[in-house]
C-alpha positions as CSV (number, residue, x, y, z in Angstrom):
1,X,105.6,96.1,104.7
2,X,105.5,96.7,108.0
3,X,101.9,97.2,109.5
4,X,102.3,101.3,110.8
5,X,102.1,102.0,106.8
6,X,99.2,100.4,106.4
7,X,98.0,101.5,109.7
8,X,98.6,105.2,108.5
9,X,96.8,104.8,105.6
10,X,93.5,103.4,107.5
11,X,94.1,106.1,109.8
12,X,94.5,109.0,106.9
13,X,91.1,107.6,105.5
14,X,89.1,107.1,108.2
15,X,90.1,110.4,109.4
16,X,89.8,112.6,106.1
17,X,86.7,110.1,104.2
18,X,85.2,108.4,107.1
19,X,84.2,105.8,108.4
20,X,81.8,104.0,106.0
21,X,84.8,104.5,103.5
22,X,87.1,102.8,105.8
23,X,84.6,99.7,106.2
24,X,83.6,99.4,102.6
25,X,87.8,99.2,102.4
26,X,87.9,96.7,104.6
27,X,85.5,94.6,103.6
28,X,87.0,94.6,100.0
29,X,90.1,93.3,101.4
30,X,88.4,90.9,104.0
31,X,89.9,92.4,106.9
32,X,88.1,92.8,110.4
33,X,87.2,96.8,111.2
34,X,90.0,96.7,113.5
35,X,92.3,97.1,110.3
36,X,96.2,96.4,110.5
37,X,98.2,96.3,113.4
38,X,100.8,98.3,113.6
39,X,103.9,96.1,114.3
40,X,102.9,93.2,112.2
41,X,104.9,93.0,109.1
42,X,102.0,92.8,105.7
43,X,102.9,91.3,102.4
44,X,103.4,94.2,99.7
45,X,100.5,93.0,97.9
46,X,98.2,94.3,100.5
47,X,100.0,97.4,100.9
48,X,99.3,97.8,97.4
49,X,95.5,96.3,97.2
50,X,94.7,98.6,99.7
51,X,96.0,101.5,98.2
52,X,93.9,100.4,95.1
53,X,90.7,100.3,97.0
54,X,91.2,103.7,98.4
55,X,92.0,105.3,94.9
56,X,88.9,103.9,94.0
57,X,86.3,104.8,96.4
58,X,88.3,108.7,96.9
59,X,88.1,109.4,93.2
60,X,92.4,110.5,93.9
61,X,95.0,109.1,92.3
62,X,97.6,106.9,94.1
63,X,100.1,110.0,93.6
64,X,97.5,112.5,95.6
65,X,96.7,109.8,98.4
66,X,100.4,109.4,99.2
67,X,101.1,112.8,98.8
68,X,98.2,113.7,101.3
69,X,98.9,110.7,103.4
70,X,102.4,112.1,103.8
71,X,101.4,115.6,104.5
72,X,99.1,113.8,107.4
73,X,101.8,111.7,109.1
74,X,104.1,115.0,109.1
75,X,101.9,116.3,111.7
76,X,101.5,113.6,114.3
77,X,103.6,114.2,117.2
78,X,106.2,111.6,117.4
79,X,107.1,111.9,113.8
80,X,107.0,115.8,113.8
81,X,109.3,115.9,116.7
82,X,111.9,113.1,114.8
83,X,111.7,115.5,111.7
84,X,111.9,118.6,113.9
85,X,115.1,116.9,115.3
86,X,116.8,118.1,111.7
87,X,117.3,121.9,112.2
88,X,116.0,125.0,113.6
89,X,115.3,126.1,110.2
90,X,114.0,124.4,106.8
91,X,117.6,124.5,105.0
92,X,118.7,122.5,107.8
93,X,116.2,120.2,107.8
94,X,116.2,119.5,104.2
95,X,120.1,119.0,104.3
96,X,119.1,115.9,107.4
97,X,116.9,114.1,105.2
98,X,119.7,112.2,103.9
99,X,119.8,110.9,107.6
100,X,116.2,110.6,107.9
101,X,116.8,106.7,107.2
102,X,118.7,105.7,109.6
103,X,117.2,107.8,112.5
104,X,113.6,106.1,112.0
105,X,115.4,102.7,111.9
106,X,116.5,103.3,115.6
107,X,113.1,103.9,116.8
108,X,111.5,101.2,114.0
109,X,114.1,98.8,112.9
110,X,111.9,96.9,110.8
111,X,110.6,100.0,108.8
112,X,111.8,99.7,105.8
113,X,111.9,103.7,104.4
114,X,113.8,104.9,101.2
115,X,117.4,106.1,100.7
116,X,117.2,109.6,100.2
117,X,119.8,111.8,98.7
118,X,119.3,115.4,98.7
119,X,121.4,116.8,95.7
120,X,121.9,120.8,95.9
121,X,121.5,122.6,92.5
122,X,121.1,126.6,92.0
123,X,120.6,128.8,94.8
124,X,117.8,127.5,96.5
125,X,116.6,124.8,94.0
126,X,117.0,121.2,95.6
127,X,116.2,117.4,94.3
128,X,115.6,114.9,96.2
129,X,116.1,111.2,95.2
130,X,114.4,108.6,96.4
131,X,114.9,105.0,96.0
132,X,112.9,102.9,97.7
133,X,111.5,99.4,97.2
134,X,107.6,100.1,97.4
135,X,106.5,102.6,94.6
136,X,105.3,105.8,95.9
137,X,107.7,107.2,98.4
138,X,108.3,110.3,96.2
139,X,104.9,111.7,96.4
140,X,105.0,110.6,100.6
141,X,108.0,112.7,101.0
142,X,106.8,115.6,98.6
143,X,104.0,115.9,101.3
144,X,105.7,115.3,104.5
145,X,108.2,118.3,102.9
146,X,105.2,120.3,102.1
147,X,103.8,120.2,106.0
148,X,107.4,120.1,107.7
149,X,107.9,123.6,105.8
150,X,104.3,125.3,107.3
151,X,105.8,123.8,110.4
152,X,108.9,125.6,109.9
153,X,107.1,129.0,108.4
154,X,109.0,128.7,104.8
155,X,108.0,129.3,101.7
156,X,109.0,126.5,99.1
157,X,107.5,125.2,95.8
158,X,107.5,121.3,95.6
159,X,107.1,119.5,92.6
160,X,107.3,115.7,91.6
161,X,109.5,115.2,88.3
162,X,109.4,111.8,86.8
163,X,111.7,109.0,88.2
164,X,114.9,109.0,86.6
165,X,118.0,105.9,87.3
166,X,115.8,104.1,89.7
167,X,114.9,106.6,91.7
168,X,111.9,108.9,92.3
169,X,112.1,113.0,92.5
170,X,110.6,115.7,94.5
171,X,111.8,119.1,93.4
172,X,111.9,121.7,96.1
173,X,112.3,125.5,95.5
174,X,113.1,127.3,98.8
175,X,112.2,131.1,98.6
176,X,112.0,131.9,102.2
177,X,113.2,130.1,105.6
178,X,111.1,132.2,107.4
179,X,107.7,133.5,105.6
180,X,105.3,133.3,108.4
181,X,105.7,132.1,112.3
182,X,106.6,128.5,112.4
183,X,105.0,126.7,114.6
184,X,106.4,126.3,118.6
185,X,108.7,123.3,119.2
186,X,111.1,122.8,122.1
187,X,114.1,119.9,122.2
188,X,112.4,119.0,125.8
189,X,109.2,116.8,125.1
190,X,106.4,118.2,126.2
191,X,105.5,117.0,129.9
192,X,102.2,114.7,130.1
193,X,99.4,116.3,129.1
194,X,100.6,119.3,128.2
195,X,99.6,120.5,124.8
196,X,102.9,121.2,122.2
């Protein structure tokens, strides 16, 4: 797994539970208070130890974590704008998801994200199916859809379903593109120091 998961996670926690969570985490896995390093590649069991440790001392369940973890890294900048890069409106950016793949493995070729297939059911009812090696991608994109849709100002109802075939589910009901004033984005990044 490559380290900016890992990194995200020891971000999310020191971030939302603190620091003396973050150390008592490291020093369960014996790792210096540094943490990970972004762009070194970590074997799966870490990824997985770690998330273990966290469950344990947040009282959540590996389901919420990820889910909140992927609400979290929806709103940092670089990833927002990548996301933002999808549409002007949320029925556009679900429908880019199935690209969503490919365009981080430009920027991060040794990320290894999840195939995901949006499939369209009744008006406004989506799944999407993710197949990923590392369990737990569903409930990451179930909250990275939740945020990207405040970003957007729509109004959608996301669910996980159970896994079904190999791969993971996130319902999403969309019952309004625009519910309240998405927040500002422009194609142009913004210039150095500027707030976006």
């Amino acid at each position: 797994m490559l380290g900016i998961v890992n990194k995200s996670i020891q971000a999310f926690l020191c971030k939302h539970h603190g620091s003396a969570v973050w150390r008592e985490v490291a020093d369960r896995l014996r790792l210096g208070p540094e943490g990970f390093e972004a762009m070194l590649t970590y074997a799966d069991d870490t990824t997985e130890a770690l998330l273990a440790v966290a469950e344990g001392l947040t009282g959540k369940t590996r389901e919420q974590l990820l889910e909140d973890i992927g609400a979290e890294v929806a709103q940092t900048e670089p990833l927002r704008r990548l996301l933002r890069f999808g549409g002007p409106d949320y029925l556009e950016f679900l429908f880019s998801l199935d690209d969503l793949q490919g365009r981080a493995q430009m920027a991060l070729p040794d990320l290894e994200l999840p195939e995901l297939t949006l499939q369209s059911e009744a008006q406004g009812r989506f799944t999407l199916l993710v197949r990923g090696r590392f369990p737990g991608w569903g409930a990451v994109m179930a909250g990275l859809m939740r945020a990207m849709a405040d970003d957007y100002g729509a109004l959608v109802l996301i669910d996980l379903l159970e896994p079904r075939e190999g791969a993971e589910r996130v319902q999403v009901e969309l019952h309004f593109t625009t519910y309240h004033v998405a927040r500002q984005f422009d194609l142009a990044a913004p210039e150095m120091g500027e707030a976006s």
